[in-house]
C-alpha positions in Angstrom: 19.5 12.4 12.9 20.5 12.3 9.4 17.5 9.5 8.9 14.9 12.3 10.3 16.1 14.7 7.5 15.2 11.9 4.3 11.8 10.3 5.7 9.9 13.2 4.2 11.6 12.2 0.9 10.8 9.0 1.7 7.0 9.2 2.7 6.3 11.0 -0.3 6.5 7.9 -2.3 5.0 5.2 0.2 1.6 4.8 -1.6 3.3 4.2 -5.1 6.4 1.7 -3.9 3.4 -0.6 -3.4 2.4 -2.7 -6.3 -0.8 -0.7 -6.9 -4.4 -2.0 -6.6 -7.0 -2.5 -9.4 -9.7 0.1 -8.8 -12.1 -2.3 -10.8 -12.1 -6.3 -12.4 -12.8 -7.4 -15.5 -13.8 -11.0 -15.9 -13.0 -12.7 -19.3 -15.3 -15.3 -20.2 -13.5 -18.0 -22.5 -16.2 -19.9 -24.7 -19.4 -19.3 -23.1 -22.2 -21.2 -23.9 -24.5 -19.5 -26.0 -27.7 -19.5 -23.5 -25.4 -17.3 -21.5 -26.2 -13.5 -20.9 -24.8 -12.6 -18.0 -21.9 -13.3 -15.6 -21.7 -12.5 -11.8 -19.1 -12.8 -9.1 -20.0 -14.5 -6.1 -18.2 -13.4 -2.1 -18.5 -14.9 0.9 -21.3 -12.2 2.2 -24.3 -13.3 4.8 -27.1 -11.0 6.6 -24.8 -10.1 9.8 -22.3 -8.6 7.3 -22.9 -4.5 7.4 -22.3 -3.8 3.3 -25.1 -6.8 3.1 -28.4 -5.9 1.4 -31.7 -8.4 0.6 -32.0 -6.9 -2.6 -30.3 -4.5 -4.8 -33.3 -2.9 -6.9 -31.1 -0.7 -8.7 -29.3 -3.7 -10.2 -32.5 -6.2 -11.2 -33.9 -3.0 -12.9 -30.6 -1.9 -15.0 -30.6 -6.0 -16.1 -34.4 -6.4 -16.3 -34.2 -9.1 -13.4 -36.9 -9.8 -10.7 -36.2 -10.4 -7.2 -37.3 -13.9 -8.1 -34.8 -15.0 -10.4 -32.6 -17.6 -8.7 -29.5 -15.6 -8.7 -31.2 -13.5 -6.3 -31.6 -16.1 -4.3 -28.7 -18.3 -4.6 -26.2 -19.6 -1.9 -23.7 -21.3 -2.7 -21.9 -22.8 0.5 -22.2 -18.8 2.0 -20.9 -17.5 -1.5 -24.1 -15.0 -2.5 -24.1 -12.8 -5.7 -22.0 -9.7 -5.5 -24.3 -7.7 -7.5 -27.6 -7.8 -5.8 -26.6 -8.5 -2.4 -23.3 -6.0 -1.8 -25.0 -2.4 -0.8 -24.4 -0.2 -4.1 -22.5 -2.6 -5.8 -21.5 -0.9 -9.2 -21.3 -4.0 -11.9 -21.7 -4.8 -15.6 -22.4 -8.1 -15.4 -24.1 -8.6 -19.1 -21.7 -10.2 -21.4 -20.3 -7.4 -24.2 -19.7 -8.1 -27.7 -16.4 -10.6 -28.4 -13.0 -8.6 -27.9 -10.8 -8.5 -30.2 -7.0 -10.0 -30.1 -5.5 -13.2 -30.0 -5.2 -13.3 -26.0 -9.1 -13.0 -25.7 -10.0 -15.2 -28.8 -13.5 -16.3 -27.7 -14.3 -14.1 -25.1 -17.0 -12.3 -23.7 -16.3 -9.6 -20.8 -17.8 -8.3 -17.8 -16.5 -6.0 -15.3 -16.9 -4.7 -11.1 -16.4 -2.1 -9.0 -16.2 0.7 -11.0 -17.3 4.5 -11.2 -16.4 7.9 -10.9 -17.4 8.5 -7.3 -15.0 8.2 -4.7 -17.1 5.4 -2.9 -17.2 3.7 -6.7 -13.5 4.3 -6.6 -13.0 2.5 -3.5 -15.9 -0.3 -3.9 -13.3 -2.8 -5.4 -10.3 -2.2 -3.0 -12.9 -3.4 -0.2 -14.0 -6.7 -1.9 -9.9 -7.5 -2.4 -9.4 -6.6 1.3 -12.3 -8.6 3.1 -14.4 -10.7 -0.2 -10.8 -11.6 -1.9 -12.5 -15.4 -2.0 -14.5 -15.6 -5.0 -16.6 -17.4 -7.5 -18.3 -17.2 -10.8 -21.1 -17.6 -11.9 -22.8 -18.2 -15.5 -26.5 -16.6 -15.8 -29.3 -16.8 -18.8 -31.3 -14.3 -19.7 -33.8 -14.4 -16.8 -30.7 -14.9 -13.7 -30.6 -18.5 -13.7 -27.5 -20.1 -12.7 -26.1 -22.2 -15.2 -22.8 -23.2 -14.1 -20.8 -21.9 -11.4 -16.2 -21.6 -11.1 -14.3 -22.7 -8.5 -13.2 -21.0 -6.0 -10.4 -18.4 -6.6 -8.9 -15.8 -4.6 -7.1 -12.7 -5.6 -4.1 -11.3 -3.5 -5.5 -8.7 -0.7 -3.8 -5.0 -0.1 -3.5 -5.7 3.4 -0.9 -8.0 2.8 0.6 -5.4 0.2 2.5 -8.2 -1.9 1.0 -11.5 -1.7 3.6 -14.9 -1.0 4.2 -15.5 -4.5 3.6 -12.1 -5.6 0.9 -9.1 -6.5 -2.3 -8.8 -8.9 -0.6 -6.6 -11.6 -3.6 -6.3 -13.6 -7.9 -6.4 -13.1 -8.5 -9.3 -15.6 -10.0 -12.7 -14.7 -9.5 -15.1 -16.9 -12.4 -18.1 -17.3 -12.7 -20.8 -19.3 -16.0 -21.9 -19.1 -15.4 -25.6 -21.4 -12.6 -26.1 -18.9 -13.2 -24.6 -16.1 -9.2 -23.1 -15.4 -9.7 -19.4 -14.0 -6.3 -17.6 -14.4 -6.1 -14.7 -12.6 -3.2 -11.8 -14.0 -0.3 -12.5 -10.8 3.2 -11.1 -11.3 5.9 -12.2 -9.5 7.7 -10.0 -7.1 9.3 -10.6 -3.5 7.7 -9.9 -0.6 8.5 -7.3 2.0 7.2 -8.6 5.3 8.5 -5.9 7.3 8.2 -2.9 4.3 4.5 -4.1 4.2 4.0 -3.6 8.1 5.8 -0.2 8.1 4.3 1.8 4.8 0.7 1.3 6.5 1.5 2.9 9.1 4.1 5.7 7.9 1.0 6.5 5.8 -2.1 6.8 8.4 0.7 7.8 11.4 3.6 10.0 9.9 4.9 11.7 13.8 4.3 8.2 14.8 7.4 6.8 12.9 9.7 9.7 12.8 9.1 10.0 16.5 10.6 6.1 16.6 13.7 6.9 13.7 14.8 9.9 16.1 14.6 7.7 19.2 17.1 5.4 17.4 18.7 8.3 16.2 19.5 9.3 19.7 20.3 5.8 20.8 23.1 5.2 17.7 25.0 8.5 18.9 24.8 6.9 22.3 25.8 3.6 21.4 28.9 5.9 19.6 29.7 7.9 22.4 29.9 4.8 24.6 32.1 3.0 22.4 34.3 6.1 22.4 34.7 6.2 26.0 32.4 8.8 26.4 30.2 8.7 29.9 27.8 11.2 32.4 28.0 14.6 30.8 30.0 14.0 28.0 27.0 11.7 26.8 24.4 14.2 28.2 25.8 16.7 25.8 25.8 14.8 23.0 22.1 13.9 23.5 21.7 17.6 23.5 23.7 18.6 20.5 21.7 15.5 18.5 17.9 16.7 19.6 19.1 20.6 18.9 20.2 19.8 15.4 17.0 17.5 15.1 14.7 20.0 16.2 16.5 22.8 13.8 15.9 20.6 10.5 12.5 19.4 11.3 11.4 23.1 12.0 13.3 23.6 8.6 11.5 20.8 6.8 8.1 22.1 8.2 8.8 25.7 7.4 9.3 24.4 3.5 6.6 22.2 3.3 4.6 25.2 5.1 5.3 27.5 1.9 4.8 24.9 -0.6 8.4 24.8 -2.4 8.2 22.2 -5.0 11.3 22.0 -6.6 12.4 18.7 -5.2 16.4 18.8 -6.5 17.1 22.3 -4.9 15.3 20.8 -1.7 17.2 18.2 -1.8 20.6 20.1 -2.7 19.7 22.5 0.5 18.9 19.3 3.0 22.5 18.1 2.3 23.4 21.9 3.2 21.6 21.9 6.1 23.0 18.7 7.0 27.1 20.2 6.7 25.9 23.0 8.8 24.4 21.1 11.5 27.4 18.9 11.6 30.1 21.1 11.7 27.9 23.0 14.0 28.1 20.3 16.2 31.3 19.4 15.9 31.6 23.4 17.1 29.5 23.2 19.9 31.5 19.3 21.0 35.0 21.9 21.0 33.6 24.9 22.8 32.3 23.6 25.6 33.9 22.7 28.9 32.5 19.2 29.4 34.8 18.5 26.2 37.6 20.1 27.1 39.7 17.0 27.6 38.6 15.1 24.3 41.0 16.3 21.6 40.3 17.5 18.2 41.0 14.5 16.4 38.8 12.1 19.1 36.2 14.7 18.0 36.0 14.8 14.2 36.5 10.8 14.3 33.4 10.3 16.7 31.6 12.0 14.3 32.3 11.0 11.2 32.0 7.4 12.0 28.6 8.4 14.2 27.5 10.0 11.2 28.5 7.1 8.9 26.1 4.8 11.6 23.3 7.1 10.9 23.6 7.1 7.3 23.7 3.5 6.9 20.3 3.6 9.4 18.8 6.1 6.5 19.6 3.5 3.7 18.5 0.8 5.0 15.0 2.0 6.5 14.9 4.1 2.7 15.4 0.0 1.4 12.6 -1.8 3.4 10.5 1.2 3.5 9.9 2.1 -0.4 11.9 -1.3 -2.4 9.1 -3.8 -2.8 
């Protein structure tokens, strides 16, 4: 029960325990050649594919292309150019002036996905969850292809932390007299199972508390059990467990309901509430008949180490749940 009473603390930091995602990419290209004027990415997208579109007008007119420059029309093994064949793609694919620093000595940048607009906002966390195989490409003036990366992939959200770790940054790095592409990876460890439960804590909140409290009611019966307790000695502690639960989650509700905000008082009256149901409990264990038998001590010590169970439940769901 106690674990019911901490996943709103818990859920409020879901989104940020993951390593976050880029909302855009910039692409760093390392000694272009001087014909080049532009630089696109190129994703895996066909005609079937619903964000596909023949022709992104918007785009040839911001770069003073024609829909028969061979960009436009270039396929490479099913890898097509993001910027005039993803619906509304939002890209600055001319290469800027050279930026400054030793890190990006000889570079020239472009960038994707970007915008104020929520969709804008979006646009790039869609290509890392179903385009994250990609490839570059080097354009003249007029959108002809003059050289083309390897392939490279970028970690996707939907795996929340890749094997070997998490894009930490948007920069691409290419080299075109080489042809290395580094790509900005940190290394962290990956959560298998925190990955499979933030998801869906996020989109289905009632969903997972509703599980935690199941558990919650089968650790006090696993207790009881191994405390001798059987028939309506385990009924009533099944009781007491979904009374107290339903008394701080209409608690919880009630102050998320009136908006308090001061998270260390809520926290300071949550461990209140948590005495009082307890020792309420323990009240309720001693006043009724069905205990009658059990003696004080039996009592406090069934709780305490039920309560200790319980606890430990909290801190490790609280660990694979928000620790990356």
């Amino acid at each position: 029960m106690v674990l019911i009473v901490f996943m709103p603390l818990v859920a409020t930091p879901v989104a940020a325990s993951s390593p976050p995602t880029p909302s855009n990419m910039r692409i760093l290209i390392k000694n272009p050649p001087r014909v080049a004027v532009f630089a696109d990415i190129l994703i895996r997208i066909n005609e079937r594919d619903l964000n596909f579109t023949a022709v992104n007008e918007y785009n040839l007119a911001l770069f003073g292309l024609n829909a028969q420059s061979e960009i436009v029309g270039f396929n490479d093994n099913g890898f097509r150019s993001f910027t005039f064949h993803y619906r509304d793609a939002t890209s600055d694919i001319r290469l800027g002036e050279p930026i400054q620093g030793r890190l990006y000595e000889n570079s020239l940048a472009v960038r994707f996905g970007y915008g104020e607009r929520e969709e804008f906002r979006t646009q790039f966390r869609d290509l890392l969850e179903n385009y994250s195989d990609m490839k570059i490409a080097l354009l003249d003036y007029a959108g002809n292809v003059i050289s083309v990366s390897a392939r490279f992939s970028l970690p996707s959200p939907r795996r929340g932390v890749s094997i070997t770790g998490a894009w930490l940054g948007e920069e691409v790095f290419y080299n075109h007299m080489t042809g290395e592409i580094t790509v900005n990876i940190g290394e962290l460890r990956y959560n298998y199972l925190g990955n499979i439960i933030r998801p869906i804590l996020y989109r289905s909140p009632l969903l997972v508390l509703s599980v935690i409290a199941l558990f919650s009611v089968v650790l006090e019966i696993v207790t009881g059990i191994c405390f001798g307790f059987r028939g309506k000695k385990m009924v009533l502690i099944v009781f007491a467990n979904l009374l107290t639960l339903a008394f701080v989650v209409m608690f919880i509700l009630w102050l998320h309901h009136w908006g308090f905000g001061n998270e260390d008082l809520f926290f300071l009256m949550l461990m209140l509430l948590i005495v009082v149901t307890y020792t309420a409990k323990i009240l309720l264990y001693r006043i009724s008949p069905i205990m009658k038998d059990i003696s004080t001590r039996k009592t406090l010590q069934y709780s305490i180490i039920a309560n200790t169970i319980s606890f430990s439940f909290l801190v490790g769901a609280f660990l694979i749940i928000v620790i990356r």
